[in-house]
N, C-alpha and C positions, 0 to 999 in steps of 0.2 A: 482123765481130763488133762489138757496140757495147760503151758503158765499163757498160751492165747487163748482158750477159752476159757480158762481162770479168770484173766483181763473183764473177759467182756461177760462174763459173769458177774464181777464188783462193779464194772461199769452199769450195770443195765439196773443191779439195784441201789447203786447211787443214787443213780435216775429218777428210779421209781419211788425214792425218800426223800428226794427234792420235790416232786409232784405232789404227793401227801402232804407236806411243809407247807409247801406255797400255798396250797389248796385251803388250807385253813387259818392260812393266815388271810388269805383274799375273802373268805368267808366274811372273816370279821370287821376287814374294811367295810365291806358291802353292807353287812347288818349295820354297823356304826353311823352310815352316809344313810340309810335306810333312812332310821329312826331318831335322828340327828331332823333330817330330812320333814318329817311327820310333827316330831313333837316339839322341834325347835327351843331344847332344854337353854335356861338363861346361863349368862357363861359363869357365876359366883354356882352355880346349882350342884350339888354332890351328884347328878346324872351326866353333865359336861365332865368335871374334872374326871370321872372313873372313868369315860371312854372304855376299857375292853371289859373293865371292872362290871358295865351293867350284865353283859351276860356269861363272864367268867370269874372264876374264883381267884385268878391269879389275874392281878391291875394290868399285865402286860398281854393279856388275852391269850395266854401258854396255857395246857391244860385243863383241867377240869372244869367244865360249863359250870354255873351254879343254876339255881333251880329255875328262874327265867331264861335262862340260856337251855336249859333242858327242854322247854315249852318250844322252843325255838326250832329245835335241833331236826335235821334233813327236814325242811319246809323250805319255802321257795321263800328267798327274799324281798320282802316286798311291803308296802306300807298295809295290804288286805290280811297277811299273814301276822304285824303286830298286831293288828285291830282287832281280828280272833281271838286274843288271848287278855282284851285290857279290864275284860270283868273278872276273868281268875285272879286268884289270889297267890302267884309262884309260890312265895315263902315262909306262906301260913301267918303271917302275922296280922293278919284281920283287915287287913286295907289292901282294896282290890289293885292288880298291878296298875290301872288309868289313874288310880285316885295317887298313889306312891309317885306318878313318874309327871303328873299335875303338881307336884307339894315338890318334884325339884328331890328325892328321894330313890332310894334303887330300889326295883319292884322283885330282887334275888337274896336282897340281904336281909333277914330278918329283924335286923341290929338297926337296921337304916329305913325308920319309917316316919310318914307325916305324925306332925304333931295335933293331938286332940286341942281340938278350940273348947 
């Protein structure tokens, strides 16, 4: 192999790591606008201020989905795809994800739930 097809060898998986990149970061815009979109969280609400925080482990929507982000994962973006999922319970803590993301709460963090009346 010469130092031109070397080139366009780095070159082509550059490419193809900027597509990956983008690709999940556009993910998360879209789910964001989705369910933004749907549930019209209030702006003091711990579901506004976490923005990528609802469906990943990392606040900046880098890496690891967390367990509502997992429910989510290769589905089509769309408000019928969250609506599918608002009687499961993501993260096991006994309050279904509609009832978590109603109370203003993250329906992935187990730490982050409505409070008992």
């Amino acid at each position: 192999m010469g130092d031109r097809d070397l080139r366009k060898l780095t070159l082509l998986l550059i490419a193809a790591g900027l597509v990956l990149t983008c690709g999940a970061a556009f993910a998360t815009l879209a789910w964001q606008k989705v369910f933004n979109d749907l549930y019209k969280p209030k702006p003091d609400s711990a579901l506004k201020k976490a923005k990528c925080a609802v469906c990943h482990i990392d606040p900046k929507g880098k890496g690891k989905l967390n367990a509502y982000g997992k429910l989510l994962q290769k589905k089509k973006v769309d408000a019928a795809t969250l609506k599918s999922i608002e009687k499961k319970d993501a993260d096991k803590d006994k309050a279904s994800n509609i009832a978590e993301i109603k109370a203003g709460t993250l329906p992935g963090d187990p730490k982050s739930k409505p409070t008992r009346k």
